[in-house]
TORKOL-4160 file (C-alpha; in steps of 0.2 Angstrom, whole numbers, padded with zeros to 4 digits, m for minus):
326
<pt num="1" X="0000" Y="0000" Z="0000"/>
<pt num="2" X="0007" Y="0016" Z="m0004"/>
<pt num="3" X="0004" Y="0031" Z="0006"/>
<pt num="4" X="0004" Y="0050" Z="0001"/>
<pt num="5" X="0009" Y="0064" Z="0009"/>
<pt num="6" X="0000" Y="0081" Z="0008"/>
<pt num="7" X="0017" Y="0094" Z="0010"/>
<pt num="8" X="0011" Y="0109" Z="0019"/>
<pt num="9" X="0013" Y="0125" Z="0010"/>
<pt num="10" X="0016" Y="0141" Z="0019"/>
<pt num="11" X="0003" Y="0154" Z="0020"/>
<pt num="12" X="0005" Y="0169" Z="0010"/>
<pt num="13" X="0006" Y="0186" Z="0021"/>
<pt num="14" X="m0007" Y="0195" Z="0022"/>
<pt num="15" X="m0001" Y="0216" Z="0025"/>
<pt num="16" X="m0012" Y="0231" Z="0027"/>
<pt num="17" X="m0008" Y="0245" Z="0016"/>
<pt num="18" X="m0015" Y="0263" Z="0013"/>
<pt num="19" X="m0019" Y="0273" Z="0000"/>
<pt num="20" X="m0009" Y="0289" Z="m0004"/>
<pt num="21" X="m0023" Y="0300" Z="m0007"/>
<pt num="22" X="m0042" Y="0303" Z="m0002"/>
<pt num="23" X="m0054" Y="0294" Z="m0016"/>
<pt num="24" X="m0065" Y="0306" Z="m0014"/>
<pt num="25" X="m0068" Y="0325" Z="m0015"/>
<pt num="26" X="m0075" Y="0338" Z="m0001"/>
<pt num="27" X="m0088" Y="0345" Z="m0008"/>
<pt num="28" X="m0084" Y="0343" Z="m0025"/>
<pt num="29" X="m0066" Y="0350" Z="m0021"/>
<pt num="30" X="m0047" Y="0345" Z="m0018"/>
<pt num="31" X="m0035" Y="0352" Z="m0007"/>
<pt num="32" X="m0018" Y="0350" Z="m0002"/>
<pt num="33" X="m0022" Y="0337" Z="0014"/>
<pt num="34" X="m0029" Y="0325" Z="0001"/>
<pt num="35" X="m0013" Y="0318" Z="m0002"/>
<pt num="36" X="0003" Y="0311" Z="0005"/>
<pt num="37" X="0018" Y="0323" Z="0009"/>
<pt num="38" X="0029" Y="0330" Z="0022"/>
<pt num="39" X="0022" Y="0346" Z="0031"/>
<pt num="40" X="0031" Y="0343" Z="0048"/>
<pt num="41" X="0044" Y="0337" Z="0059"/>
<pt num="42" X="0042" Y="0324" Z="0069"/>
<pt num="43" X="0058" Y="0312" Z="0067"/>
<pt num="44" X="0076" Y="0319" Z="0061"/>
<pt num="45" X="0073" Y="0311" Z="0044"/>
<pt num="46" X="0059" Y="0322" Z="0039"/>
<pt num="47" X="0060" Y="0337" Z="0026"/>
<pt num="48" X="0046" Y="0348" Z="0026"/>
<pt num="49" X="0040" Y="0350" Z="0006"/>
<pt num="50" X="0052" Y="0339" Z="m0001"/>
<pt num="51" X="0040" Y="0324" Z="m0006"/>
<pt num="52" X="0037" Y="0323" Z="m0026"/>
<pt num="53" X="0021" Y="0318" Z="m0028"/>
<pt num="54" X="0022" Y="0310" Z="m0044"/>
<pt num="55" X="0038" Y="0298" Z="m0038"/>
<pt num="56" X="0033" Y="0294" Z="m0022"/>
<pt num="57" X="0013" Y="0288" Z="m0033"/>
<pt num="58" X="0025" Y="0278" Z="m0043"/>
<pt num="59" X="0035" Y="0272" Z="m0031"/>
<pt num="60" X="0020" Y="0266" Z="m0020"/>
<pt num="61" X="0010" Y="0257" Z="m0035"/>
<pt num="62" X="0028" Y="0248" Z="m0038"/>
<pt num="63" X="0029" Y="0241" Z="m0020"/>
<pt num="64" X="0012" Y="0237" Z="m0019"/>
<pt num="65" X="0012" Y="0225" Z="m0036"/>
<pt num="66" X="0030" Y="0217" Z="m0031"/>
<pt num="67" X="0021" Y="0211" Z="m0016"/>
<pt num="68" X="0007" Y="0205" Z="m0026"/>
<pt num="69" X="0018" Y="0197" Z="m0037"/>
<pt num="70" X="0027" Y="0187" Z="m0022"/>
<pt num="71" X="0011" Y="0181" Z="m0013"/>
<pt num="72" X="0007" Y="0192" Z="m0002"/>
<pt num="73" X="m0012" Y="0199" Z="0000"/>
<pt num="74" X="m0015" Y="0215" Z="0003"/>
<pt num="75" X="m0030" Y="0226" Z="0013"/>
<pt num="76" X="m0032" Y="0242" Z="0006"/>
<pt num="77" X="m0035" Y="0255" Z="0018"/>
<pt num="78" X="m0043" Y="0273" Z="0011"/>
<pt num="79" X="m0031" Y="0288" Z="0014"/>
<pt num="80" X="m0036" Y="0298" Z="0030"/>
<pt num="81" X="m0037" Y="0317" Z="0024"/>
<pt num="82" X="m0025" Y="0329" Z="0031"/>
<pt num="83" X="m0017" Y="0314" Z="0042"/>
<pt num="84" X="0000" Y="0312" Z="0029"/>
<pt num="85" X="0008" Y="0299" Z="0039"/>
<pt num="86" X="m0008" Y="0287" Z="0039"/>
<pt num="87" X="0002" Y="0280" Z="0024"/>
<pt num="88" X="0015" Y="0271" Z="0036"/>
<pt num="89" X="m0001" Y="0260" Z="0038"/>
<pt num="90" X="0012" Y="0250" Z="0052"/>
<pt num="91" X="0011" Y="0261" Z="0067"/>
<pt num="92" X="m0009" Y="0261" Z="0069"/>
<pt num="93" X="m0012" Y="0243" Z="0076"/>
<pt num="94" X="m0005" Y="0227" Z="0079"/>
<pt num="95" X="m0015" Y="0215" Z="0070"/>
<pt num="96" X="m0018" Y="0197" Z="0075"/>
<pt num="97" X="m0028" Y="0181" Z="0067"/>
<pt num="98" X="m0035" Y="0170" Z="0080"/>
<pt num="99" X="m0045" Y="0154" Z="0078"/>
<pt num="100" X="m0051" Y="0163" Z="0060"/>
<pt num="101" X="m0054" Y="0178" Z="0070"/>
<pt num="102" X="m0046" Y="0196" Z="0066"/>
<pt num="103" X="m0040" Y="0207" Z="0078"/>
<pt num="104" X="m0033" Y="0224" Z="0078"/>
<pt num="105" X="m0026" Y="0231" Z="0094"/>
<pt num="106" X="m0024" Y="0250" Z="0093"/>
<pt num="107" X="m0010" Y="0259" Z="0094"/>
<pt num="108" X="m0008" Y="0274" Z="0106"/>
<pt num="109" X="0006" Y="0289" Z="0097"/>
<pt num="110" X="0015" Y="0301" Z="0104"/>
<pt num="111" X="0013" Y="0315" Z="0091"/>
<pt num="112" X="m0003" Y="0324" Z="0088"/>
<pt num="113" X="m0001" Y="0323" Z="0070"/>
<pt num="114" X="m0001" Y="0304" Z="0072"/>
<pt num="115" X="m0016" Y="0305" Z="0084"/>
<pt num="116" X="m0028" Y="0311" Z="0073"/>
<pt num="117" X="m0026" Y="0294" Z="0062"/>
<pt num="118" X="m0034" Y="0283" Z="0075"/>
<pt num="119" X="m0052" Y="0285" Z="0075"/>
<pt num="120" X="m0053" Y="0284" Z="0055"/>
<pt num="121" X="m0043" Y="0267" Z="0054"/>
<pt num="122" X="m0051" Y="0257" Z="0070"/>
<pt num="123" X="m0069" Y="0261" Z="0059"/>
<pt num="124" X="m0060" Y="0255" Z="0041"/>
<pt num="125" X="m0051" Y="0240" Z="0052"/>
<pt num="126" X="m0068" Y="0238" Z="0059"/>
<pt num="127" X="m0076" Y="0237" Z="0041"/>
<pt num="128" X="m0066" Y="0226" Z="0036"/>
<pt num="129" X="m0072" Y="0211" Z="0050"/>
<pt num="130" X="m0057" Y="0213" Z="0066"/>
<pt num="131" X="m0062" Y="0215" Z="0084"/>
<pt num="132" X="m0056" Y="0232" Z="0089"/>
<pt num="133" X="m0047" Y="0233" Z="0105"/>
<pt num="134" X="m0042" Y="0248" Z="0114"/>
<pt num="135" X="m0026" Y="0253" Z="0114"/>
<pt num="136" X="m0014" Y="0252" Z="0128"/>
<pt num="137" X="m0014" Y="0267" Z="0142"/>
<pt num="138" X="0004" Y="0273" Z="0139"/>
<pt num="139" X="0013" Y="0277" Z="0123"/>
<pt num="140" X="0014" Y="0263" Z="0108"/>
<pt num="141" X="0017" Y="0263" Z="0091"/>
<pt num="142" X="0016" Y="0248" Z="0079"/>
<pt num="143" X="0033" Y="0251" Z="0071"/>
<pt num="144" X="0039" Y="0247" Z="0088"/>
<pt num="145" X="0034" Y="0228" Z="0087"/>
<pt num="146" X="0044" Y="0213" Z="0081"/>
<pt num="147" X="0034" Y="0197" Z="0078"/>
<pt num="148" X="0047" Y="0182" Z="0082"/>
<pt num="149" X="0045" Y="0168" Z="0071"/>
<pt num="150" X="0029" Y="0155" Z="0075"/>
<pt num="151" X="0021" Y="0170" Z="0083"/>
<pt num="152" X="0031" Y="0161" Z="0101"/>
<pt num="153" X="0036" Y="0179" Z="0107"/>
<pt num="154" X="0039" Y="0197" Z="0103"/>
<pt num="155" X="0050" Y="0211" Z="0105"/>
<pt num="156" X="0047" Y="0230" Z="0109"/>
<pt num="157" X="0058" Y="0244" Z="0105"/>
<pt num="158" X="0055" Y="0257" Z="0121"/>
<pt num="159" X="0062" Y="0274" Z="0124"/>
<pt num="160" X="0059" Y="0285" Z="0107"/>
<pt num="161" X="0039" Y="0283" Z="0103"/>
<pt num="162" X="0033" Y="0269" Z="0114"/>
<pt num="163" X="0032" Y="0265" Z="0133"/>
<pt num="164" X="0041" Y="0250" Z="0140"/>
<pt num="165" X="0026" Y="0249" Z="0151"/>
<pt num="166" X="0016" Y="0243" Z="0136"/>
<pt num="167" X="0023" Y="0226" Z="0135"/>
<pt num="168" X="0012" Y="0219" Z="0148"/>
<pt num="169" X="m0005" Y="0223" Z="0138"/>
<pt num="170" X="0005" Y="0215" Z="0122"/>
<pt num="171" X="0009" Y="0201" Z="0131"/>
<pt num="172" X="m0011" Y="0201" Z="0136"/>
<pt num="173" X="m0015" Y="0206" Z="0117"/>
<pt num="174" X="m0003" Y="0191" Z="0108"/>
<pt num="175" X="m0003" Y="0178" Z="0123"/>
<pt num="176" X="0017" Y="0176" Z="0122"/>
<pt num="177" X="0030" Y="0184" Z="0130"/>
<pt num="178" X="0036" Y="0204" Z="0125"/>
<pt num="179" X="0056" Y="0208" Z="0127"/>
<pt num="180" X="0057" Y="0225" Z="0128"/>
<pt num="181" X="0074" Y="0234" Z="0121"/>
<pt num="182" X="0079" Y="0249" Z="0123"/>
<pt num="183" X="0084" Y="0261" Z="0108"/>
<pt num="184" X="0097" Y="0277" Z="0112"/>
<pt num="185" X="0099" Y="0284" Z="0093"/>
<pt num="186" X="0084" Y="0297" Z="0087"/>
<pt num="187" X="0086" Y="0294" Z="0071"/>
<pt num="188" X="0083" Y="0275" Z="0072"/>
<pt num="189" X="0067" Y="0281" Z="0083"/>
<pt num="190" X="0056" Y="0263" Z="0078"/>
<pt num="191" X="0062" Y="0247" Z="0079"/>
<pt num="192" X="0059" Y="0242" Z="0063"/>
<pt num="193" X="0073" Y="0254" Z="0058"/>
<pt num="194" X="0086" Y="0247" Z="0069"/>
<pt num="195" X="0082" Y="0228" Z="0068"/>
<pt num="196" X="0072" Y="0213" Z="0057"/>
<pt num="197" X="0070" Y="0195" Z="0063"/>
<pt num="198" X="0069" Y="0186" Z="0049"/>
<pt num="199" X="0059" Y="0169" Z="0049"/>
<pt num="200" X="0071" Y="0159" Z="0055"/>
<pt num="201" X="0077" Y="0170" Z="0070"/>
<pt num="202" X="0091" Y="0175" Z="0064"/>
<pt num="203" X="0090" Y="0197" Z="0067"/>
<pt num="204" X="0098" Y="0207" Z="0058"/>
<pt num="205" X="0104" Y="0223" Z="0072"/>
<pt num="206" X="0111" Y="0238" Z="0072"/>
<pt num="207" X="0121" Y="0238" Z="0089"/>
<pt num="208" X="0122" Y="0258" Z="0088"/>
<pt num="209" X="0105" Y="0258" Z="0090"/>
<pt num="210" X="0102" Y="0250" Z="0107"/>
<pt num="211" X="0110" Y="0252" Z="0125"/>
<pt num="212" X="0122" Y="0236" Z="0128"/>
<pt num="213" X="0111" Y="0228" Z="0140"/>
<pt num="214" X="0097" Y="0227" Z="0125"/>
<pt num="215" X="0108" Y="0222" Z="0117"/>
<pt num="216" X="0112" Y="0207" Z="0130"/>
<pt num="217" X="0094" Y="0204" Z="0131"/>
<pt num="218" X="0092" Y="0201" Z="0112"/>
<pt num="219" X="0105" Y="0190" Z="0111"/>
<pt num="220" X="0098" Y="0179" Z="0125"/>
<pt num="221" X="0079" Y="0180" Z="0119"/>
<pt num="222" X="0071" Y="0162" Z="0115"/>
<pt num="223" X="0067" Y="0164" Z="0095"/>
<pt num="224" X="0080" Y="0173" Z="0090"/>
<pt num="225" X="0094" Y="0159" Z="0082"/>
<pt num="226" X="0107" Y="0171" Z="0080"/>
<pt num="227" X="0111" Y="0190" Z="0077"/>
<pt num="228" X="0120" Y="0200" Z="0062"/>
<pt num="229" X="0126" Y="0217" Z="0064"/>
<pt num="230" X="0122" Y="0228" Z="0051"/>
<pt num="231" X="0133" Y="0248" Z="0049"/>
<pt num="232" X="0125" Y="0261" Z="0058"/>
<pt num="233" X="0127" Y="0273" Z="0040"/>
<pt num="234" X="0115" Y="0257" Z="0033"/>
<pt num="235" X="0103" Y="0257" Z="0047"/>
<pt num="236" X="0099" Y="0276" Z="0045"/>
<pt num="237" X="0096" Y="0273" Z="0026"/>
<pt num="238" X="0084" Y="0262" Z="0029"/>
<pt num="239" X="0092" Y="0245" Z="0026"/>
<pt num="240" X="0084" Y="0236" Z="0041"/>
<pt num="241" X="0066" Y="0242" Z="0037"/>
<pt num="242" X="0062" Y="0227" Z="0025"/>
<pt num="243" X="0048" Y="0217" Z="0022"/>
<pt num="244" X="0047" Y="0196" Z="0020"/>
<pt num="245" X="0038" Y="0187" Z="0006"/>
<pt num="246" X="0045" Y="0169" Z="0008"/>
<pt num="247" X="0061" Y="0171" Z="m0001"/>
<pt num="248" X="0059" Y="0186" Z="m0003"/>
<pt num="249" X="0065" Y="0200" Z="0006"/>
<pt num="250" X="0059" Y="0218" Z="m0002"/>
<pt num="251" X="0072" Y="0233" Z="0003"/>
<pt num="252" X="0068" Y="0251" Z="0000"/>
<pt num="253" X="0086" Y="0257" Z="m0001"/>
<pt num="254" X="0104" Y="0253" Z="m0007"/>
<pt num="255" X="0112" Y="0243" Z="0006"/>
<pt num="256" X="0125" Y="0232" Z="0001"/>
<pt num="257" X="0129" Y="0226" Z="0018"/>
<pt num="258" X="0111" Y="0220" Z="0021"/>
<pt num="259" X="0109" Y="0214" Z="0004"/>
<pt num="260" X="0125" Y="0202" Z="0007"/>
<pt num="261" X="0118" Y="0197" Z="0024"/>
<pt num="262" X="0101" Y="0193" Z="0016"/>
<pt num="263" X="0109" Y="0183" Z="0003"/>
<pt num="264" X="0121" Y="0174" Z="0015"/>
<pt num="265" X="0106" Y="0168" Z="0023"/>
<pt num="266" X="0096" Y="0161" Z="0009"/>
<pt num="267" X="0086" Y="0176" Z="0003"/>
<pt num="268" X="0082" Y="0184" Z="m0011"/>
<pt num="269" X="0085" Y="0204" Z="m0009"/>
<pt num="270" X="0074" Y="0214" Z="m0022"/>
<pt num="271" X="0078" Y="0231" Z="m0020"/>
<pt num="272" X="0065" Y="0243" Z="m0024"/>
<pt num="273" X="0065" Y="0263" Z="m0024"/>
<pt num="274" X="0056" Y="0271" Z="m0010"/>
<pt num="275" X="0066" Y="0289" Z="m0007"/>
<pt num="276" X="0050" Y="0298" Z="m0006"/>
<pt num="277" X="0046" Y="0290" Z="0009"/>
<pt num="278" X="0063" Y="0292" Z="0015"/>
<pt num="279" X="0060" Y="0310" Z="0017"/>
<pt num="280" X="0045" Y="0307" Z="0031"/>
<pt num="281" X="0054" Y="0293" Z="0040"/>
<pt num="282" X="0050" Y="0276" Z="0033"/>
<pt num="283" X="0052" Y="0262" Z="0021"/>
<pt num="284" X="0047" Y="0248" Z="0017"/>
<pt num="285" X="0043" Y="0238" Z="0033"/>
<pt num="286" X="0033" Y="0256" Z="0038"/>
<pt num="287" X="0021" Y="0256" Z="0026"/>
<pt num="288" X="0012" Y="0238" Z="0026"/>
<pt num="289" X="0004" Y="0230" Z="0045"/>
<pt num="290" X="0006" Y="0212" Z="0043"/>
<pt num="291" X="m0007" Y="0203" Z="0049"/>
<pt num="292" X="0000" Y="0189" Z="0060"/>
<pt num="293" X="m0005" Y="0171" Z="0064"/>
<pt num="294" X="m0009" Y="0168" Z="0082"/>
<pt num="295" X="0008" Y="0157" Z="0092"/>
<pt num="296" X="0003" Y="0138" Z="0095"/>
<pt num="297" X="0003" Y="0145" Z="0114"/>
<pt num="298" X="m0012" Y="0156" Z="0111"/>
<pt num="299" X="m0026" Y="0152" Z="0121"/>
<pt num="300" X="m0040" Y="0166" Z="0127"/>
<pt num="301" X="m0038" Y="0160" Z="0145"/>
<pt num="302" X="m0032" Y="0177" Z="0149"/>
<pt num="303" X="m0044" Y="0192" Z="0142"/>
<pt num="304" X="m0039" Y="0209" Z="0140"/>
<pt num="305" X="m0046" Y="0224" Z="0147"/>
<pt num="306" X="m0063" Y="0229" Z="0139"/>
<pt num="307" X="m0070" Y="0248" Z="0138"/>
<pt num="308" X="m0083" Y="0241" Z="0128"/>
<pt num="309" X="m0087" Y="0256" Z="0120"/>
<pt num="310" X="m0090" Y="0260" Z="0100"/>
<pt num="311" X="m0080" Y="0269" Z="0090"/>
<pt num="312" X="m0086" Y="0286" Z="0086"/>
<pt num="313" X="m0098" Y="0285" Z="0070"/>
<pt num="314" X="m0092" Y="0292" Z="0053"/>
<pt num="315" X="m0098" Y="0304" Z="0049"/>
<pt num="316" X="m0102" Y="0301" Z="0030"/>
<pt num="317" X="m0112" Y="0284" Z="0037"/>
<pt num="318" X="m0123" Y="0292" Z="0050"/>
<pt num="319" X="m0121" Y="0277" Z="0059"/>
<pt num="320" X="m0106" Y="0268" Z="0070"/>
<pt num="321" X="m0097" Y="0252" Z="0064"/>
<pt num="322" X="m0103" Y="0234" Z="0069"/>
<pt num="323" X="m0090" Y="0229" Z="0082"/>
<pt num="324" X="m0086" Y="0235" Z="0098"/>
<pt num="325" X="m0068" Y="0244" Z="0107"/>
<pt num="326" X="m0062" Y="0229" Z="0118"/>
């Protein structure tokens, strides 16, 4: 008798993207705040006015089809008028499958300009069929949040735009363990600039960006295989800030370091212009939220925190979203 075997394919990633620009008019007009650009100064990278449009368009559209073409699935979020940084579509939640269920826990920013995001996307997010949960108490951004491979654990950069304190409602939130590290340099302000776990725990780091006892603490955090410095000079042009498609790993910049590291290790680099968003801070990893796969420890023995309140109505809708704020 012969028997066969069903080999089990991986699951293509499934990332949350944003528009560049609102779809619609107000009242029949558009201005200025209906599309993406730099008009403030928020992180050392930023250059007020120095977005062109027409690149940065193109730019976008190419990313957006590579991923396609890899695999990945993509949620398209609507542009959130006058809110230019709702493109790094990252830093608004963490988003989590569970047992066929979505989930989208809410970040918590620093800036008022990133603030002014939140409402718009927990109603599109809600939309779109996740529970919305309230975000944490103290300061949080997605870009701060390393998913480890298998969902086991996760880390949290603390000390530029999130909170160290938030790692105990992440832990609540994901149902695994939360290292936080601390990063020292400004103009590596996210984690996602300084550092990228790839599938099989091996992170890529720049040590400039962290205090030596983080540094410690990485080095001896269950998931991570083994860590891979990367130059400071290639960190700050956004080296680290990649995204993972199976083999392939999708980098906004020119980093021959990274690229030789990623190679190294089995990977397929594909570089991919993404100066326009440069210029307000961010790359490739910034402008998708991936939507992660529960770890085989996730159990809802522990719930989180419930306001149980609805998120403000839209205003276009006359009527609030289906879901609830958890």
């Amino acid at each position: 008798m012969v028997m066969a075997f069903r080999i089990r394919q991986p699951v293509p990633p499934t990332f949350v993207v944003s528009e560049l620009c609102c779809e619609e008019t107000h009242c029949g007009l558009r201005s200025s705040d209906c599309a993406y650009q730099v008009a403030w100064t928020i992180n050392p990278h930023m250059k007020v006015g120095a977005v062109n449009w027409r690149r940065a368009r193109a730019q976008h559209r190419l990313f957006r089809r590579a991923l396609r073409a890899a695999g990945a699935h993509l949620l398209e979020l609507p542009f959130v008028h006058g809110a230019y940084d709702c493109v790094f579509a990252k830093d608004n939640a963490v988003l989590l499958e569970k047992r066929g269920q979505r989930r989208a826990l809410l970040a918590s920013p620093v800036f008022r300009q990133r603030q002014q995001e939140q409402q718009a996307r927990a109603r599109v997010l809600d939309r779109l069929g996740f529970d919305i949960f309230s975000p944490p108490p103290v300061a949080f951004e997605g870009g701060d949040l390393a998913i480890l491979p298998g969902g086991r654990g996760a880390l949290l950069g603390y000390g530029q735009r999130s909170s160290q304190r938030a790692a105990v409602m992440l832990e609540i939130f994901l149902d695994a363990p939360v290292t936080p590290l601390e990063l020292k340099d400004p103009h590596l302000y996210h984690l996602d600039t300084a550092l990228h776990v790839l599938s099989d725990g091996t992170a890529l780091v720049c040590p400039d960006a962290f205090t030596p006892a983080a540094l410690r603490t990485l080095e001896r955090t269950e998931g991570i295989r083994q860590v891979l410095s990367v130059p400071r000079e290639e960190a700050i042009g956004f080296g680290l800030n990649l995204v993972e498609v199976g083999s392939t790993v999708f980098v906004g910049a020119r980093t021959a370091w990274v690229q030789a590291l990623l190679r190294a290790q089995g990977r397929c680099p594909v570089e991919l212009p993404l100066d326009q968003f440069h210029l307000a801070g961010g790359s490739a990893a910034c402008l998708v939220s991936q939507l992660h796969p529960a770890g085989p420890a996730a159990s809802d023995a522990r719930p989180l925190p419930s306001s149980r309140m609805r998120p403000e109505p839209s205003p276009d809708s006359g009527q609030g979203p289906s879901g609830y704020l958890q």
